[in-house]
C-alpha positions in Angstrom: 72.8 11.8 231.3 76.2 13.1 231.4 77.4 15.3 233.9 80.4 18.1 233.5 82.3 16.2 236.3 82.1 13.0 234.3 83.5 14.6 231.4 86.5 16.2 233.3 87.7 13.2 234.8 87.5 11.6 232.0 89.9 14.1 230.4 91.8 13.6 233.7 93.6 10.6 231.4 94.3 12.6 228.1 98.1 14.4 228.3 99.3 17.6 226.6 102.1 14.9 224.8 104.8 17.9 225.4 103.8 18.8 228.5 103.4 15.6 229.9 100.3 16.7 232.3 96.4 16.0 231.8 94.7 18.6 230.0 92.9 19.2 233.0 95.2 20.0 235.4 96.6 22.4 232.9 93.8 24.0 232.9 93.1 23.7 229.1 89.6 22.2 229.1 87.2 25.4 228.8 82.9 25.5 228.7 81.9 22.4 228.4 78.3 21.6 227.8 76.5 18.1 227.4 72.9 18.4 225.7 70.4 15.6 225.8 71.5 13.2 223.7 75.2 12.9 225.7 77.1 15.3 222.5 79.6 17.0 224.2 80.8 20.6 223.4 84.1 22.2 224.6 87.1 24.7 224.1 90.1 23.1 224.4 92.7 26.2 225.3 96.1 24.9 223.9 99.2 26.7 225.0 100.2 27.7 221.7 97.8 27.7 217.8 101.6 25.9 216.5 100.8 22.9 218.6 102.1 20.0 216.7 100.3 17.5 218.1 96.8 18.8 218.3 95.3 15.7 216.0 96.4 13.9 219.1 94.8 15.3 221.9 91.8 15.3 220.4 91.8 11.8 219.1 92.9 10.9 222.7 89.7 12.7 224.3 87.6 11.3 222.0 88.5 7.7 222.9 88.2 9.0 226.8 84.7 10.8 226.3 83.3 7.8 223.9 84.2 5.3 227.5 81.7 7.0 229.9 79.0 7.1 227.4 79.8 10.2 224.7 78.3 9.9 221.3 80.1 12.2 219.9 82.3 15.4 220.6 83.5 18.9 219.3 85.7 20.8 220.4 86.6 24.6 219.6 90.2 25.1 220.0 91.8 28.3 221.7 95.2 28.9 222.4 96.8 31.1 224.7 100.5 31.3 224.5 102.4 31.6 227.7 105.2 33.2 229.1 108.6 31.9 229.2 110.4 34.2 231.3 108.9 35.9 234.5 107.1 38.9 233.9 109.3 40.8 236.1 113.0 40.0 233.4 110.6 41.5 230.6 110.5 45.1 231.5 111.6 46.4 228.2 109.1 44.1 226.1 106.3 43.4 228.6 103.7 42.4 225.8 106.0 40.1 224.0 105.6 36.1 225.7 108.7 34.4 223.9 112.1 36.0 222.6 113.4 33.7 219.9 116.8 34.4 218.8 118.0 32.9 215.5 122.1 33.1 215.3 124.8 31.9 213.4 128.7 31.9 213.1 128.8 32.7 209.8 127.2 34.9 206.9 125.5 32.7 203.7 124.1 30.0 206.0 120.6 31.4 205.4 120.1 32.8 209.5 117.8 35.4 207.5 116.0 33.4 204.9 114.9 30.9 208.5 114.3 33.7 210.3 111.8 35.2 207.3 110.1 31.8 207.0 110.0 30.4 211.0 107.9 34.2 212.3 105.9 34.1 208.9 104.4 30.3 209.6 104.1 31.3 213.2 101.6 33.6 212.3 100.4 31.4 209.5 99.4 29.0 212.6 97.6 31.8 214.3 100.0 33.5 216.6 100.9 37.2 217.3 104.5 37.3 216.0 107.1 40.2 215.4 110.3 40.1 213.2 113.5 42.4 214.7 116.1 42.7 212.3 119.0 42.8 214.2 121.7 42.5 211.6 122.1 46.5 211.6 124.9 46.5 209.2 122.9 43.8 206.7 119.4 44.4 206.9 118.0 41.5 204.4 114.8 40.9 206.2 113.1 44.1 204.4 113.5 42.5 201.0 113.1 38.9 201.8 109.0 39.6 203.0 108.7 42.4 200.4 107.8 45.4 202.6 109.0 48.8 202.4 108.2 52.1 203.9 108.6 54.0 206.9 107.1 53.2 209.9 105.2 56.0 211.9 105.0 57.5 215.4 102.4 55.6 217.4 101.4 56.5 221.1 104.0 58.0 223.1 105.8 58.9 220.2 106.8 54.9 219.9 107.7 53.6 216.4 104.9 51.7 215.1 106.7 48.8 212.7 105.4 47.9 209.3 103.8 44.9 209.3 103.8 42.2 206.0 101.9 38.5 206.5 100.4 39.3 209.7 104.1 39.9 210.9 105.3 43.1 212.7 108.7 44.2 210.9 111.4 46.4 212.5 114.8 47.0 210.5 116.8 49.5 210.4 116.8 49.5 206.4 113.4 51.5 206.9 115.0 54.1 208.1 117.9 55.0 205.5 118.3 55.8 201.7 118.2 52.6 199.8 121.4 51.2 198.8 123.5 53.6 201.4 125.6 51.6 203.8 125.9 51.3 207.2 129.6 52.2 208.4 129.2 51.6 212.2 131.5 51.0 214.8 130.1 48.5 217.9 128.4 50.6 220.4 126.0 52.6 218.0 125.2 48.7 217.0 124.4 48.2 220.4 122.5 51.1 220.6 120.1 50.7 217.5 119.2 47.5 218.8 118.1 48.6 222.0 116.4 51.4 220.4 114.2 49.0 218.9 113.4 46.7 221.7 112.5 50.0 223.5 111.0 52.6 221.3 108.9 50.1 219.1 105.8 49.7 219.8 105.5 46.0 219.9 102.0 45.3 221.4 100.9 42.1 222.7 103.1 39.2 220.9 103.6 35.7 221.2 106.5 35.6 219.5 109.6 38.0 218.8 112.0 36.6 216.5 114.9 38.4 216.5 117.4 37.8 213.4 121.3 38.5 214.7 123.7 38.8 212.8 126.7 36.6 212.3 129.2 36.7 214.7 129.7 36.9 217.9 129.9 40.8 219.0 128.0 44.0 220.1 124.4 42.6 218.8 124.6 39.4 220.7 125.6 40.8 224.0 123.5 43.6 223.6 120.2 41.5 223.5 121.6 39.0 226.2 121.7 41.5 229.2 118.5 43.7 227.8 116.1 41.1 227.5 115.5 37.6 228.4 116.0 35.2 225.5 113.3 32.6 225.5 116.0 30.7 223.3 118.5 30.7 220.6 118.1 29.0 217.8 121.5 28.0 215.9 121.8 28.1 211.8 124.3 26.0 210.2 124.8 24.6 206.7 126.4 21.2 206.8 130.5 21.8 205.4 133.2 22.4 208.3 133.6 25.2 207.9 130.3 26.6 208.8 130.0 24.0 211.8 133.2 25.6 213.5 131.8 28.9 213.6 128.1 27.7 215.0 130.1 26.2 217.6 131.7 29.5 218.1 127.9 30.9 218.9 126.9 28.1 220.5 129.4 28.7 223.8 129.1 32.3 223.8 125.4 31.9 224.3 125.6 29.0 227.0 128.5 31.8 228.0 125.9 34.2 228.6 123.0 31.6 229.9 121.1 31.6 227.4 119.0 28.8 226.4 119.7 27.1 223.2 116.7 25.0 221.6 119.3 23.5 219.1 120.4 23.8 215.4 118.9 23.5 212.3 120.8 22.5 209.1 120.6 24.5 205.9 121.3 24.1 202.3 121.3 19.8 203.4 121.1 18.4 199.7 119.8 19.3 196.2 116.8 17.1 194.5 117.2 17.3 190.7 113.4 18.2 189.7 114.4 16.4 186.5 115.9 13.0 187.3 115.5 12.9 191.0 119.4 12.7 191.9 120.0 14.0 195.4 123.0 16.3 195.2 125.0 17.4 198.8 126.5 20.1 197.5 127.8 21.8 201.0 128.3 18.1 202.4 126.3 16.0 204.2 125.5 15.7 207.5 127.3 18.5 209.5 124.5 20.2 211.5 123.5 16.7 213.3 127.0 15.5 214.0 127.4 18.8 215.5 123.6 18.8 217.6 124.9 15.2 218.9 128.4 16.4 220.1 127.1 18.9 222.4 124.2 17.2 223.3 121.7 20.1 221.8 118.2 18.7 219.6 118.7 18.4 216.2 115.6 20.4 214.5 116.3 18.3 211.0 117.9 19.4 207.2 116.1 21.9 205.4 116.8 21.3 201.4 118.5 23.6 198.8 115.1 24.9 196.9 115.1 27.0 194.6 111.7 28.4 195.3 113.6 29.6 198.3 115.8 31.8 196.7 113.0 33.1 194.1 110.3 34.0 196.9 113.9 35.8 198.8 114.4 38.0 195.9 110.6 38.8 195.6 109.3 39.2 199.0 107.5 35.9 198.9 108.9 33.6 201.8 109.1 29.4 201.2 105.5 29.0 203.6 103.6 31.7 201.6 104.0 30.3 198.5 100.8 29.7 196.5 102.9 26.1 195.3 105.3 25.6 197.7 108.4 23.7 197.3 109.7 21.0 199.6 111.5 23.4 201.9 108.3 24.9 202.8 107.0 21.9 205.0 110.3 21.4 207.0 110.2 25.2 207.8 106.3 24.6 209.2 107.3 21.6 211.0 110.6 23.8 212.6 108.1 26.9 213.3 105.5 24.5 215.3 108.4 22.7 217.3 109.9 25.6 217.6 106.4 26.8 219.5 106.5 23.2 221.7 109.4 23.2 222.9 108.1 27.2 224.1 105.4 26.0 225.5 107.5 23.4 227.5 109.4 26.1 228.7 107.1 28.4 230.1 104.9 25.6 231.5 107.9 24.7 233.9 107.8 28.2 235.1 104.5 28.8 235.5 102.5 27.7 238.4 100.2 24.5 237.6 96.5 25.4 237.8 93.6 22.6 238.5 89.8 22.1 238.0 88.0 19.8 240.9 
């Protein structure tokens, strides 16, 4: 007969691959029970439902049980996201974990359209994710997951945002008459966006992703010193043009010490649905010459689709698709590396816990 301290050193030998710990030491090995015939039962508690390399860890703790004498094994997976900054930095958001900050130099990279698709297949994966729409003088994000309204007063008279596939959605095009612009000089900017990181009522998030807009003014610095960034991540499409003003964000941001994840590369190539020619209409090859010269990761090319654009104009993001086109995958695989490298994050900040 098996016996619970068997099974945990056993899993003494399985690593978190990001973490590069044993699941036990982490602490991510929950209620384990062994019956009669030596099946095991357990929770495995991962540190975020995005993991990317959950098919790993379990095939790893299979092999591990199966050596001391398992027959077989199942495991019920948990997650529970953690922190990435120290509770005491996030006094203006102190339910939200992670601060993700997607930036660009430019406008027409598609910073929004990444933004749209990276919080919707976070919450696809099973997280608790809100959307800010920062870009006060461009609000897209509205029209891009297809939800309109105005939002209400919650407790304490705190904004209670809309929410649209399992998303919570702040923009300041909620709040105005459609198609009426937004002439505003730099501090009242500032000032919306703080307004939203203080008067919404966010709740208890994993992830914020907050959608800047281009540049490098008021709405950058005003997110920098009011909350701590988990991490920026950079939007560039591969012509010159576009990289010279990424590189623009990218030292304002290690300016202001914020992290930067890295970059990835929009609008890469065109596949002709007919013949199968590969088209690089902006270029080729721009966003990972520019990861490798400033020694940032690389998060890959995401293709021009034009299921993209359609689910934009409808409110119908790339991941949500009921037939999604090829874009959709490499904004799933951005979304759960986005979550890993997260997860690395906070677990260098946290204290290590153990099971004896």
């Amino acid at each position: 007969m098996l016996t619970e301290s068997a099974v945990f050193d056993a899993l003494r030998s399985v690593q978190e691959p990001e973490l590069g710990r044993d699941i036990v030491t982490l602490n991510m090995v929950k209620d384990v029970s062994i019956d009669p015939d030596n099946d095991v039962s357990l929770t495995i508690e991962l540190t975020t439902p995005a993991c990317p390399l959950k098919d790993e860890i379990e095939g790893n703790a299979t092999a591990a049980l199966q050596q001391i004498g398992a027959r077989a094994l199942k495991i019920t997976w948990g997650a529970m996201v953690r922190r990435s900054a120290p509770a005491q930095q996030a006094a203006l958001l102190p339910g939200v974990k992670n601060v993700v900050a997607v930036a660009s130099g430019k406008g027409g990279v598609g910073k929004s359209t990444v933004s749209a698709n990276l919080a919707v297949a976070l919450a696809m994966e099973g997280a608790s994710v809100g959307l800010l729409d920062a870009d006060i003088t461009g609000p897209n994000i509205p029209i891009m997951l297809g939800v309109e309204g105005q939002p209400g007063a919650g407790a304490n008279n705190k904004i209670v945002p809309l929410e649209r596939y399992g998303v919570k959605i702040i923009s300041i095009q909620f709040f105005v008459p459609e198609g009426q612009p937004i002439v505003w000089r730099g501090p009242l900017v500032g000032g919306a966006i703080q307004q939203f990181l203080r008067d919404v009522d966010w709740g208890e998030l994993d992830y914020l992703v907050i959608d800047l807009p281009p540049g490098t003014s008021d709405a950058q610095l005003t997110l920098a010193q009011a909350v701590p960034i988990s991490g920026a991540l950079l939007v560039t499409t591969p012509q010159e043009v576009a990289v010279a003003d990424v590189t623009k964000a990218l030292a304002m941001f290690r300016r202001m010490s914020v992290p930067i994840m890295g970059v990835v590369e929009n609008m890469s190539s065109f596949v002709c649905s007919h013949c199968g020619e590969v088209t690089e209409i902006f270029g080729r090859g721009g966003g990972e010459r520019f990861a490798q010269r400033h020694e940032i990761e690389f998060f890959g090319a995401i293709p021009l689709d034009v299921k993209v654009r359609q689910g934009g104009d409808v409110g119908v993001p790339a991941v949500a698709q009921r037939e999604p086109g090829p874009a959709a995958e490499v904004f799933r695989t951005l979304a759960r590396t986005i979550a890993a490298r997260m997860s690395v994050r906070a677990a260098r900040q946290a204290p290590v816990l153990s099971i004896s």
